[in-house]
mmCIF file as gemmi writes it, N, C-alpha and C atoms, coordinates in Angstrom:
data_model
loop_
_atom_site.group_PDB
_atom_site.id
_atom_site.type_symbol
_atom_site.label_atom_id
_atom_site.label_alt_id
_atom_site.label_comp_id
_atom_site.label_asym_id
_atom_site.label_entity_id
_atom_site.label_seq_id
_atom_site.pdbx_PDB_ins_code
_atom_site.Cartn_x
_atom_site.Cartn_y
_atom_site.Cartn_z
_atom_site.occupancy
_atom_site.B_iso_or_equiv
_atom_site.pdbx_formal_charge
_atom_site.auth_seq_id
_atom_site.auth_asym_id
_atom_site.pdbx_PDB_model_num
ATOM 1 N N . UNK Axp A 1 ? -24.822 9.871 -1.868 1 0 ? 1 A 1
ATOM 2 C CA . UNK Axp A 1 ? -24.592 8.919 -2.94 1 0 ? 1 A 1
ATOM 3 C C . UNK Axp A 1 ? -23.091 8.762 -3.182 1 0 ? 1 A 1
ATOM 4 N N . UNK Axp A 2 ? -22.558 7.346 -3.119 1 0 ? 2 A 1
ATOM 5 C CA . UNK Axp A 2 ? -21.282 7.259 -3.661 1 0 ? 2 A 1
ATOM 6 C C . UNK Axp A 2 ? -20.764 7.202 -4.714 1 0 ? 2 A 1
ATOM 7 N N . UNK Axp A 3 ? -19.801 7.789 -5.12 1 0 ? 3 A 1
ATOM 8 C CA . UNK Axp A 3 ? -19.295 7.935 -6.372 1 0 ? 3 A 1
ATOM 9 C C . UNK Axp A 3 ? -18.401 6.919 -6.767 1 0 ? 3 A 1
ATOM 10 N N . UNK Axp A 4 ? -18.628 6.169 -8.317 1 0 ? 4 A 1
ATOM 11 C CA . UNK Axp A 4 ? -17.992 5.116 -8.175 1 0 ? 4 A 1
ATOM 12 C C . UNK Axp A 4 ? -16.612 5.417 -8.491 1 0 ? 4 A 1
ATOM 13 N N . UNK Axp A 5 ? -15.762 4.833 -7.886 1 0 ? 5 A 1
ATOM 14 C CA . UNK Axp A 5 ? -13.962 4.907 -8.538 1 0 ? 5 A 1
ATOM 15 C C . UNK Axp A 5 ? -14.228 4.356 -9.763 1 0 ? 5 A 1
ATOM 16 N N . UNK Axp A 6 ? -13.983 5.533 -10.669 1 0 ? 6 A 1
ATOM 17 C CA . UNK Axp A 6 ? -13.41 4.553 -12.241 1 0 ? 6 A 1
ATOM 18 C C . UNK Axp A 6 ? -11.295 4.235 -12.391 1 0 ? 6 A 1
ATOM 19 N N . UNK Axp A 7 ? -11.8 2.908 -12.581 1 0 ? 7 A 1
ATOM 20 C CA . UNK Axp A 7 ? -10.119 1.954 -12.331 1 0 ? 7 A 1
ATOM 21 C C . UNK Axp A 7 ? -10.029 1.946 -13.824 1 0 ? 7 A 1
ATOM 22 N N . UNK Axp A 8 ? -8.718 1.676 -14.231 1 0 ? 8 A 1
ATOM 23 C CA . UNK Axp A 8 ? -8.696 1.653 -15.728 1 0 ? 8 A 1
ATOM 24 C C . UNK Axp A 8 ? -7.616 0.957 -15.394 1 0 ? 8 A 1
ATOM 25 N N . UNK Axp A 9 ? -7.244 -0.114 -16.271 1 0 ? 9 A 1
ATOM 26 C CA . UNK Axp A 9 ? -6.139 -0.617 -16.021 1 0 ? 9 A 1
ATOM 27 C C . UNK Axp A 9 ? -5.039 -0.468 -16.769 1 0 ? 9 A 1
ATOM 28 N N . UNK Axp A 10 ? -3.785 -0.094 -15.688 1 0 ? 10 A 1
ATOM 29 C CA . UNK Axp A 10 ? -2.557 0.786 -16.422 1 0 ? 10 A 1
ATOM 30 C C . UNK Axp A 10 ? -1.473 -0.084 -16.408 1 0 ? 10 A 1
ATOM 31 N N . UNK Axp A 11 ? -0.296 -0.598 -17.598 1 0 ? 11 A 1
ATOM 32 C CA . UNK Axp A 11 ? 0.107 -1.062 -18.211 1 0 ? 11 A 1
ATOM 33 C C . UNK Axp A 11 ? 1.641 -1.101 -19.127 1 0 ? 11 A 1
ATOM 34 N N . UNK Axp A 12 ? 2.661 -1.083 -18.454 1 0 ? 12 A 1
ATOM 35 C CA . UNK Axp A 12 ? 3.604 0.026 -19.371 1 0 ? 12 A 1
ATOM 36 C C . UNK Axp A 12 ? 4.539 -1.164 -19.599 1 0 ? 12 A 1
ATOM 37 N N . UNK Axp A 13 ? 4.359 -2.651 -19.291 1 0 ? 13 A 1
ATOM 38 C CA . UNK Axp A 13 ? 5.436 -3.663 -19.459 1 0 ? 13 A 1
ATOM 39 C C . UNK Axp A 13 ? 5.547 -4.112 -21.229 1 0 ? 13 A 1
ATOM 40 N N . UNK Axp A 14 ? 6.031 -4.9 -21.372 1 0 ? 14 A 1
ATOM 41 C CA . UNK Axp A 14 ? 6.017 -5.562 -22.844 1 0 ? 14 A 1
ATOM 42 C C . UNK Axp A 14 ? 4.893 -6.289 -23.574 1 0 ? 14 A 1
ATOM 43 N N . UNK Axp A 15 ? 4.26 -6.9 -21.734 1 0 ? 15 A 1
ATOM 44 C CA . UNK Axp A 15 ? 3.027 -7.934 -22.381 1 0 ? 15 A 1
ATOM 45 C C . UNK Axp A 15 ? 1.684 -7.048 -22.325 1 0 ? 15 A 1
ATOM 46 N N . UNK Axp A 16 ? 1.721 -5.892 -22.812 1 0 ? 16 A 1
ATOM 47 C CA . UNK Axp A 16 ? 0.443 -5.266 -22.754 1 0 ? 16 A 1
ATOM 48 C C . UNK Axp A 16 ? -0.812 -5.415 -23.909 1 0 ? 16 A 1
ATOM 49 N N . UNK Axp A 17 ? 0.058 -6.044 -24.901 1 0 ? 17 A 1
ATOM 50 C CA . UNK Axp A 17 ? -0.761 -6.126 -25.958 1 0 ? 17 A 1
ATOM 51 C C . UNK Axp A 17 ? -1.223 -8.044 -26.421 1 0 ? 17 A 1
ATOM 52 N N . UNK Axp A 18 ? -0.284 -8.054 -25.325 1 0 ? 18 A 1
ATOM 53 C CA . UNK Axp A 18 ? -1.69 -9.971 -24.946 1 0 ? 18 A 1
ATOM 54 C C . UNK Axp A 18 ? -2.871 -9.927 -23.682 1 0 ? 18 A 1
ATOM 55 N N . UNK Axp A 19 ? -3.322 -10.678 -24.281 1 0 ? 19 A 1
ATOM 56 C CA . UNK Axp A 19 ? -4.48 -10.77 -23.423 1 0 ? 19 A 1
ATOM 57 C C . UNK Axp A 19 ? -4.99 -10.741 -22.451 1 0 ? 19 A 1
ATOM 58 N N . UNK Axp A 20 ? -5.545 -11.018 -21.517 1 0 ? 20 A 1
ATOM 59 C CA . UNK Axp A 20 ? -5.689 -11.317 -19.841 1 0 ? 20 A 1
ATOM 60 C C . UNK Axp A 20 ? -5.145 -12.954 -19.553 1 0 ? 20 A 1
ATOM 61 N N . UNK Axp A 21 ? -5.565 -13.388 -20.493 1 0 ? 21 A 1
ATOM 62 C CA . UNK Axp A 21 ? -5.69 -14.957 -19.956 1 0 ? 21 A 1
ATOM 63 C C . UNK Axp A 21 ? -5.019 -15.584 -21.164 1 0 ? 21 A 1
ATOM 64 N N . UNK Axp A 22 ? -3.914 -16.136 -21.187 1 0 ? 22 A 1
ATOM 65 C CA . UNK Axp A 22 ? -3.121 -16.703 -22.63 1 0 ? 22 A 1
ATOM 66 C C . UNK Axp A 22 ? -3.057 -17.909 -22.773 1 0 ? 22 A 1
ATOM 67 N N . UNK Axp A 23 ? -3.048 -18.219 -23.622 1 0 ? 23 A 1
ATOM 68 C CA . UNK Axp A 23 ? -2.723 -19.43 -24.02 1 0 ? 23 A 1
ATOM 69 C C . UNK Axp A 23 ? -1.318 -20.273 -24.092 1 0 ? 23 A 1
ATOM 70 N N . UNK Axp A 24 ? -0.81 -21.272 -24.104 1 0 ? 24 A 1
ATOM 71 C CA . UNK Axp A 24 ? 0.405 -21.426 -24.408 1 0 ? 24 A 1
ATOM 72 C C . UNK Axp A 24 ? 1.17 -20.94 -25.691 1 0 ? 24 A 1
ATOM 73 N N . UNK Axp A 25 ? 0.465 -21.033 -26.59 1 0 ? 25 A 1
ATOM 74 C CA . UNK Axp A 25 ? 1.07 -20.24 -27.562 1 0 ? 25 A 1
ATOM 75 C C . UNK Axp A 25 ? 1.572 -19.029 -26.993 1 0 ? 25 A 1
ATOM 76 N N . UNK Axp A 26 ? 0.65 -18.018 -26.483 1 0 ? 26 A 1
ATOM 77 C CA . UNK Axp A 26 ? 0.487 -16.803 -26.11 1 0 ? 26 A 1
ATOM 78 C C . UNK Axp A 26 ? 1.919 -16.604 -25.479 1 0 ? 26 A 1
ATOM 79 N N . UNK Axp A 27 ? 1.526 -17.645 -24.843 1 0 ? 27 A 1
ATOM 80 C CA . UNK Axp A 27 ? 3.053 -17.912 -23.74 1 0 ? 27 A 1
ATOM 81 C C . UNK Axp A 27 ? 4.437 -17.846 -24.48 1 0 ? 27 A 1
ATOM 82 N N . UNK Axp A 28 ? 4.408 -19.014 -25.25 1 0 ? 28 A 1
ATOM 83 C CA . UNK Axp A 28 ? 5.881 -18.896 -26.281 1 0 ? 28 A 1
ATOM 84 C C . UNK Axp A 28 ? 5.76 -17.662 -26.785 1 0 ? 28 A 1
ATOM 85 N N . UNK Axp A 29 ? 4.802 -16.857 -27.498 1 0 ? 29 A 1
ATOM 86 C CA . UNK Axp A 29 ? 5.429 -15.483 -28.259 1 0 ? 29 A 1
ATOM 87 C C . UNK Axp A 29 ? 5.96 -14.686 -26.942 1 0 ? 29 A 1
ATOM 88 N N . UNK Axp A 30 ? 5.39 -14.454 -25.88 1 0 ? 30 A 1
ATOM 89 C CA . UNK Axp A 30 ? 5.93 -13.622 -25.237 1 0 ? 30 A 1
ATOM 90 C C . UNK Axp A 30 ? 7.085 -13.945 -24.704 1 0 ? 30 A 1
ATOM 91 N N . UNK Axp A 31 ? 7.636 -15.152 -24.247 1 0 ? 31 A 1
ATOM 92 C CA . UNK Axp A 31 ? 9.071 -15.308 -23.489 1 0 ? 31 A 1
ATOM 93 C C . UNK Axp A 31 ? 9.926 -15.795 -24.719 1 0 ? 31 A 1
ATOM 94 N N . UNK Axp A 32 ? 9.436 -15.761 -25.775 1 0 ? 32 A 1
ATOM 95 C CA . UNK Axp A 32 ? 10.131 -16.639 -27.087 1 0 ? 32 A 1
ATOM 96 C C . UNK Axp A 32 ? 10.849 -17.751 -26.757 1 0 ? 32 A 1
ATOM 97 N N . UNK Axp A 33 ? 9.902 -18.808 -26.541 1 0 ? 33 A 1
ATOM 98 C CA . UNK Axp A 33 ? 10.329 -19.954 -26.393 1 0 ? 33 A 1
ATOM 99 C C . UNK Axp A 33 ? 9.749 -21.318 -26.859 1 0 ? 33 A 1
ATOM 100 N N . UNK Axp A 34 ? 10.719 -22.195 -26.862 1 0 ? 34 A 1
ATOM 101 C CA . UNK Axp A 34 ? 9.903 -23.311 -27.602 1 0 ? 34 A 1
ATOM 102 C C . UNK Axp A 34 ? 8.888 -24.109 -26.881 1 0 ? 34 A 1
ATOM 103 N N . UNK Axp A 35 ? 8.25 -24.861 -27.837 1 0 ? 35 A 1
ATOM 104 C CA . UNK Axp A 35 ? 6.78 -25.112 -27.005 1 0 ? 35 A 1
ATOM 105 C C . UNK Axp A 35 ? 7.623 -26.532 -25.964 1 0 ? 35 A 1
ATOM 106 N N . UNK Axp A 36 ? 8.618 -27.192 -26.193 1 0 ? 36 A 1
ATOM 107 C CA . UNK Axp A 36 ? 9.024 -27.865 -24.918 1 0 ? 36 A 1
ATOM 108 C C . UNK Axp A 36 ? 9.248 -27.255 -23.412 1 0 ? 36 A 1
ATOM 109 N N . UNK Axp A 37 ? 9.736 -25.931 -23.952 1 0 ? 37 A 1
ATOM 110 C CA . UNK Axp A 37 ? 10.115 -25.199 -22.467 1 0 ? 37 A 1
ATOM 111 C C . UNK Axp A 37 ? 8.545 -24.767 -21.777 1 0 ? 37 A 1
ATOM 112 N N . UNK Axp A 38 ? 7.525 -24.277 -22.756 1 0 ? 38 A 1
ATOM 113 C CA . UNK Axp A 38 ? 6.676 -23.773 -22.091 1 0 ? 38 A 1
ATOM 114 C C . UNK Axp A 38 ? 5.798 -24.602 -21.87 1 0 ? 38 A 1
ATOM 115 N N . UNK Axp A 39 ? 5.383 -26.023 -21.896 1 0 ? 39 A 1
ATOM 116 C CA . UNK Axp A 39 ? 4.91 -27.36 -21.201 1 0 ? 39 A 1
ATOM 117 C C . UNK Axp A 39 ? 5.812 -27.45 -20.071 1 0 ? 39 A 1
ATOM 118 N N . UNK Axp A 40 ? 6.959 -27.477 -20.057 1 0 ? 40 A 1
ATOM 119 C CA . UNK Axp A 40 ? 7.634 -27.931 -19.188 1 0 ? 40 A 1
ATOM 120 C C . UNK Axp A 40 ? 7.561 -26.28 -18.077 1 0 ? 40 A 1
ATOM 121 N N . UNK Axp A 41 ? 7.458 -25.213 -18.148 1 0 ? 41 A 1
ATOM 122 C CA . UNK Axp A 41 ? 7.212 -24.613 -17.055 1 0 ? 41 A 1
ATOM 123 C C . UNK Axp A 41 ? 5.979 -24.27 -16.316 1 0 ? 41 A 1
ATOM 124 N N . UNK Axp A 42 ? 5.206 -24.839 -17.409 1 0 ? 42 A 1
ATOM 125 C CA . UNK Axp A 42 ? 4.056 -25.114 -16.891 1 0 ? 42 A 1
ATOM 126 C C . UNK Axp A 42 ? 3.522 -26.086 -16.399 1 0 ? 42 A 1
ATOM 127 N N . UNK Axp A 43 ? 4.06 -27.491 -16.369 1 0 ? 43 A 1
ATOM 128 C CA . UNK Axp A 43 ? 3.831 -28.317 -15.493 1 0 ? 43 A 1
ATOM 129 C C . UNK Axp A 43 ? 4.341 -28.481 -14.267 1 0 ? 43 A 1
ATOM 130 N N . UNK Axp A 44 ? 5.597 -27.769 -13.988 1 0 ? 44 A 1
ATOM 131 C CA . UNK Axp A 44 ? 6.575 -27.433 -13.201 1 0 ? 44 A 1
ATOM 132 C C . UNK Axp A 44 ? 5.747 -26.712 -12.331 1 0 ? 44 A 1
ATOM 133 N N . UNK Axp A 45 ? 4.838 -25.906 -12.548 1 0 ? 45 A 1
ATOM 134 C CA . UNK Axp A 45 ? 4.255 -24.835 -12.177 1 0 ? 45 A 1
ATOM 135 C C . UNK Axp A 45 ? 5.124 -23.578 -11.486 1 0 ? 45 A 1
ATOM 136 N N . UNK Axp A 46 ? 5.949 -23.929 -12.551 1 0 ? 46 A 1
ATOM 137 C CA . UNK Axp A 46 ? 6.726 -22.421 -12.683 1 0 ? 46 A 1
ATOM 138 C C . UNK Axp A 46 ? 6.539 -21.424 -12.705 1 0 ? 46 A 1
ATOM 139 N N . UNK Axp A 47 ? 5.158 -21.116 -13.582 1 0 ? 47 A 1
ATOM 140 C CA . UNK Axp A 47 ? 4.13 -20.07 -14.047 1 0 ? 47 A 1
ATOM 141 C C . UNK Axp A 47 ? 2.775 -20.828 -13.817 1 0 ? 47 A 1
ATOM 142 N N . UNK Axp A 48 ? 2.425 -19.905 -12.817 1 0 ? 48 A 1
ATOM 143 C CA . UNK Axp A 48 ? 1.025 -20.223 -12.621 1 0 ? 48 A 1
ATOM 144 C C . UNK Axp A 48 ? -0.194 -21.221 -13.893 1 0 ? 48 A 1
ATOM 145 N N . UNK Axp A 49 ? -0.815 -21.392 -13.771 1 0 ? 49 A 1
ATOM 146 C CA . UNK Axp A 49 ? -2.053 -21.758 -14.615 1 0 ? 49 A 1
ATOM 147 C C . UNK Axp A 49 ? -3.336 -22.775 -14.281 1 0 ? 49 A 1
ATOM 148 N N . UNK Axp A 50 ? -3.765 -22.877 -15.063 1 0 ? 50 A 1
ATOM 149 C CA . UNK Axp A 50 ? -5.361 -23.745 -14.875 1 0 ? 50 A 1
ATOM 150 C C . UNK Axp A 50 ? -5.603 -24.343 -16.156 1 0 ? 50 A 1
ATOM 151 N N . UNK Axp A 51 ? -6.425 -25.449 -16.253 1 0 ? 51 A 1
ATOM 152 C CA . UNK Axp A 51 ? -6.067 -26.256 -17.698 1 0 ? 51 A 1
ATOM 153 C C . UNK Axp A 51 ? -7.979 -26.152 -17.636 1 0 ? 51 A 1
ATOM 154 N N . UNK Axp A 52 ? -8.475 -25.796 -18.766 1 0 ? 52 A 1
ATOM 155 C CA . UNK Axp A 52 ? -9.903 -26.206 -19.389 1 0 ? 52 A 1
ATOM 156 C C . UNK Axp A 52 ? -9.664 -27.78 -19.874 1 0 ? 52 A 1
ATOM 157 N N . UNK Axp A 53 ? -9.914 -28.68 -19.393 1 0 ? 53 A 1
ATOM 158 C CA . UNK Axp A 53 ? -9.927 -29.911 -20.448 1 0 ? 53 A 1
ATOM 159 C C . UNK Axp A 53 ? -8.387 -29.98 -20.097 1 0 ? 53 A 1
ATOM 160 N N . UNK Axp A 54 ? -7.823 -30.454 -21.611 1 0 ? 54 A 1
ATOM 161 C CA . UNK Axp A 54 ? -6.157 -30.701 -21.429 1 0 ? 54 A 1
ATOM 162 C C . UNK Axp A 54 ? -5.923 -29.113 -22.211 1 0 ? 54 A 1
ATOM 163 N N . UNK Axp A 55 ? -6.236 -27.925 -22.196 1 0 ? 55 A 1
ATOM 164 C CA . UNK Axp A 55 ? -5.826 -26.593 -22.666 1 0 ? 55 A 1
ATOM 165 C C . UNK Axp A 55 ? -5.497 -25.819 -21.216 1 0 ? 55 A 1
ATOM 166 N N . UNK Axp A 56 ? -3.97 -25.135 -21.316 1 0 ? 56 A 1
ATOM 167 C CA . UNK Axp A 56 ? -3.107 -24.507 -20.621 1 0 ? 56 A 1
ATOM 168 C C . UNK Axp A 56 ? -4.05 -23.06 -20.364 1 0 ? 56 A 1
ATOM 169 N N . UNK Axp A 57 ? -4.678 -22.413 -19.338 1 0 ? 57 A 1
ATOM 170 C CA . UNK Axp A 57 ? -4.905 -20.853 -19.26 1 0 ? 57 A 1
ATOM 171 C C . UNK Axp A 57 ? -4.009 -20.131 -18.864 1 0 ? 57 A 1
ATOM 172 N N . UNK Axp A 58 ? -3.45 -19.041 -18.613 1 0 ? 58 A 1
ATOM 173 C CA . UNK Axp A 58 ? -2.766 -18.472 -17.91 1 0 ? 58 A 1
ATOM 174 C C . UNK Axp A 58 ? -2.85 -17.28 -17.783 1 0 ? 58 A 1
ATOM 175 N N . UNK Axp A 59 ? -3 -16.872 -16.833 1 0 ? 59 A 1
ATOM 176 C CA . UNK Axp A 59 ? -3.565 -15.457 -16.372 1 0 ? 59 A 1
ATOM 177 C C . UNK Axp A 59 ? -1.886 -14.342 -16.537 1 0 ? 59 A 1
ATOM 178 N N . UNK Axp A 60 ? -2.272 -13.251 -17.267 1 0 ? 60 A 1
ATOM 179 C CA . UNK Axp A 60 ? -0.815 -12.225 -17.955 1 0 ? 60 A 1
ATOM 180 C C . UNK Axp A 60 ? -0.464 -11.911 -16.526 1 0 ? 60 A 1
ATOM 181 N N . UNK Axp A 61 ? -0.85 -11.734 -15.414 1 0 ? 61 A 1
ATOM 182 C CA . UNK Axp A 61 ? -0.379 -11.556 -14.043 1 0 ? 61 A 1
ATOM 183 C C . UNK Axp A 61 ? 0.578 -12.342 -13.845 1 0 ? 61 A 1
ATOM 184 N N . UNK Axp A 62 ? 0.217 -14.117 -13.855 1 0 ? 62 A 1
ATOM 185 C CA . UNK Axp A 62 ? 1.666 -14.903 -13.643 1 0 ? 62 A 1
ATOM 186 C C . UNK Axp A 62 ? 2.522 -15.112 -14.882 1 0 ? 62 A 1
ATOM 187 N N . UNK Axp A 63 ? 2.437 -14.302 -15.892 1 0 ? 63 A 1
ATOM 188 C CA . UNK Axp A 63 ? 3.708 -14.025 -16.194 1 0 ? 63 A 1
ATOM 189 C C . UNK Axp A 63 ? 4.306 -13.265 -16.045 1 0 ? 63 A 1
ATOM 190 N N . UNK Axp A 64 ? 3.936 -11.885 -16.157 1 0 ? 64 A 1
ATOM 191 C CA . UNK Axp A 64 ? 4.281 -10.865 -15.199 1 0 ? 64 A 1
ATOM 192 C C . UNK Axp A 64 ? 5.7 -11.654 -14.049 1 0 ? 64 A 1
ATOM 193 N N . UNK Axp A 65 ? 4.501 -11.998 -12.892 1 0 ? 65 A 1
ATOM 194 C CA . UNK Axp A 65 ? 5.475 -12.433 -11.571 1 0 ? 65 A 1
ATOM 195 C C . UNK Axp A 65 ? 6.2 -13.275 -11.847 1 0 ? 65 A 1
ATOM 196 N N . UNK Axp A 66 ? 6.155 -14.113 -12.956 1 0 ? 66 A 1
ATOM 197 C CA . UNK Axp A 66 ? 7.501 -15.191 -13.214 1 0 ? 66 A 1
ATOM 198 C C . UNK Axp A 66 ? 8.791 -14.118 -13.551 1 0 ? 66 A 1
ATOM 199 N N . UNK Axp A 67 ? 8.588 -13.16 -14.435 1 0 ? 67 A 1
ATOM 200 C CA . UNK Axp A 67 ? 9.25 -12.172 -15.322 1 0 ? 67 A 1
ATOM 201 C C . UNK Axp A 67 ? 10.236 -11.687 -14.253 1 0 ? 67 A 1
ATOM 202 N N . UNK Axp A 68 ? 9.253 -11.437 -12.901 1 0 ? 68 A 1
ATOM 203 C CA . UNK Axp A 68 ? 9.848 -10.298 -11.636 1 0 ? 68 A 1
ATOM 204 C C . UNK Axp A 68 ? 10.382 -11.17 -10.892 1 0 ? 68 A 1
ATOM 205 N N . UNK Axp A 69 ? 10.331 -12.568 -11.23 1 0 ? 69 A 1
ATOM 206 C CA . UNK Axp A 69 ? 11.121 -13.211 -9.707 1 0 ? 69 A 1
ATOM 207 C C . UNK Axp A 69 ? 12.544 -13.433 -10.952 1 0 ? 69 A 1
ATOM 208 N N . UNK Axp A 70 ? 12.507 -13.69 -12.02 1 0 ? 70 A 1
ATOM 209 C CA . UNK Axp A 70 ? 13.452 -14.346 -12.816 1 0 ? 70 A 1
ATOM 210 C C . UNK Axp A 70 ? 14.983 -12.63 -12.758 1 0 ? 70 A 1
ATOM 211 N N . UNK Axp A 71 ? 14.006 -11.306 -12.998 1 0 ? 71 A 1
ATOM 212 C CA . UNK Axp A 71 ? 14.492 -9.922 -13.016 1 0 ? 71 A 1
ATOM 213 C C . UNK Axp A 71 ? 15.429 -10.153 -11.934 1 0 ? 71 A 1
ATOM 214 N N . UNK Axp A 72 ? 14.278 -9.908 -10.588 1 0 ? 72 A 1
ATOM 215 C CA . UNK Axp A 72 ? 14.925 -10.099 -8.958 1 0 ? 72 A 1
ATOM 216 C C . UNK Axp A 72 ? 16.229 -10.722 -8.897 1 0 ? 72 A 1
ATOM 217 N N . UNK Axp A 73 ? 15.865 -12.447 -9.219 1 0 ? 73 A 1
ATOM 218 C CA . UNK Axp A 73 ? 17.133 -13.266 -8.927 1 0 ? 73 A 1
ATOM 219 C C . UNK Axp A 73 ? 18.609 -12.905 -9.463 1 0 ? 73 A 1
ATOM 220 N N . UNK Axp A 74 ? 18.1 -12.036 -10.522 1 0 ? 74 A 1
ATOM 221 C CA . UNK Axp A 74 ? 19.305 -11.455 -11.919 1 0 ? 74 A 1
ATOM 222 C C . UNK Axp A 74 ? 19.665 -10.222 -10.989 1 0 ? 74 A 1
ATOM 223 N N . UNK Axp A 75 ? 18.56 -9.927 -10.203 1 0 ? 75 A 1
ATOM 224 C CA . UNK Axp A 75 ? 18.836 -8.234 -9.602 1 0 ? 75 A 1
ATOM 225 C C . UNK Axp A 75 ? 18.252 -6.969 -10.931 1 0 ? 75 A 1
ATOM 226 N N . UNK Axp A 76 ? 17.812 -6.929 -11.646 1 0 ? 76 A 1
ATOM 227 C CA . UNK Axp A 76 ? 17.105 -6.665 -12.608 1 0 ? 76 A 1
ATOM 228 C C . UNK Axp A 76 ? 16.173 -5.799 -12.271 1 0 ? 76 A 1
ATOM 229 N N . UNK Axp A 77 ? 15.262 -4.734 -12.703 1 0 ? 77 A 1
ATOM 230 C CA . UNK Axp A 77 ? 14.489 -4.146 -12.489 1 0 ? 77 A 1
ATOM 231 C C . UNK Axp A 77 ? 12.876 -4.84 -12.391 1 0 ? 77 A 1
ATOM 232 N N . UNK Axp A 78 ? 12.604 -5.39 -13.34 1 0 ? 78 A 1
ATOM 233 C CA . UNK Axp A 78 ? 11.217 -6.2 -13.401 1 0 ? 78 A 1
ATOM 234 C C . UNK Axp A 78 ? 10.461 -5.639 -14.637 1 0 ? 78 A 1
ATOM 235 N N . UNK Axp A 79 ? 9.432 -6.202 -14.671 1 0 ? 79 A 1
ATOM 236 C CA . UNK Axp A 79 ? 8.219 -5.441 -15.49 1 0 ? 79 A 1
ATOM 237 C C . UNK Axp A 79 ? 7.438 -4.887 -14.434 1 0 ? 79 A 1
ATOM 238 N N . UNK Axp A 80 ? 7.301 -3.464 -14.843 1 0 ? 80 A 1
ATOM 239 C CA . UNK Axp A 80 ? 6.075 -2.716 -14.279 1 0 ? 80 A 1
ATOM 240 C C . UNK Axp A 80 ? 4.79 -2.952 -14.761 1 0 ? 80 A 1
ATOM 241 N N . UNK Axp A 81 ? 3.891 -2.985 -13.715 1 0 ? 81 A 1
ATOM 242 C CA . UNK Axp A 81 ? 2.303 -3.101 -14.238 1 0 ? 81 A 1
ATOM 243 C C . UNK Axp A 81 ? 1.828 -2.032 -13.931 1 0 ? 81 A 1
């Protein structure tokens, strides 16, 4: 009988206490920005997403990787996940 791996998911960046899947709002509190910039990087598809209807989703992963390419380009450490 196999034993199942218990995964827990581990977490030590800033955005740990939003959600999986954010909203644009979600979005502005975390990069603190105004809601022009965060339409506009999201249509850009700057940061990943998927729209329900005309509502922005965004999975905390691509912000994350926006966070780590923006770190990178700076030479920056990143957010750890």
């Amino acid at each position: 009988m196999k034993k199942k791996r218990k995964t827990e998911p581990i977490e030590t960046g800033p955005f740990k206490d939003y959600p999986d899947v954010m909203s644009a709002e979600d979005l502005r509190r975390a990069l603190r920005i105004g809601r022009l910039r965060a339409y506009k990087l999201l249509s850009a598809g700057e940061i990943y997403s998927f729209k329900i209807g005309k509502i922005y989703k965004i999975p905390k992963d691509s912000l994350i990787a926006y966070v780590n390419r923006l770190d990178c380009a700076e030479g920056k450490g990143g957010v750890q996940k």
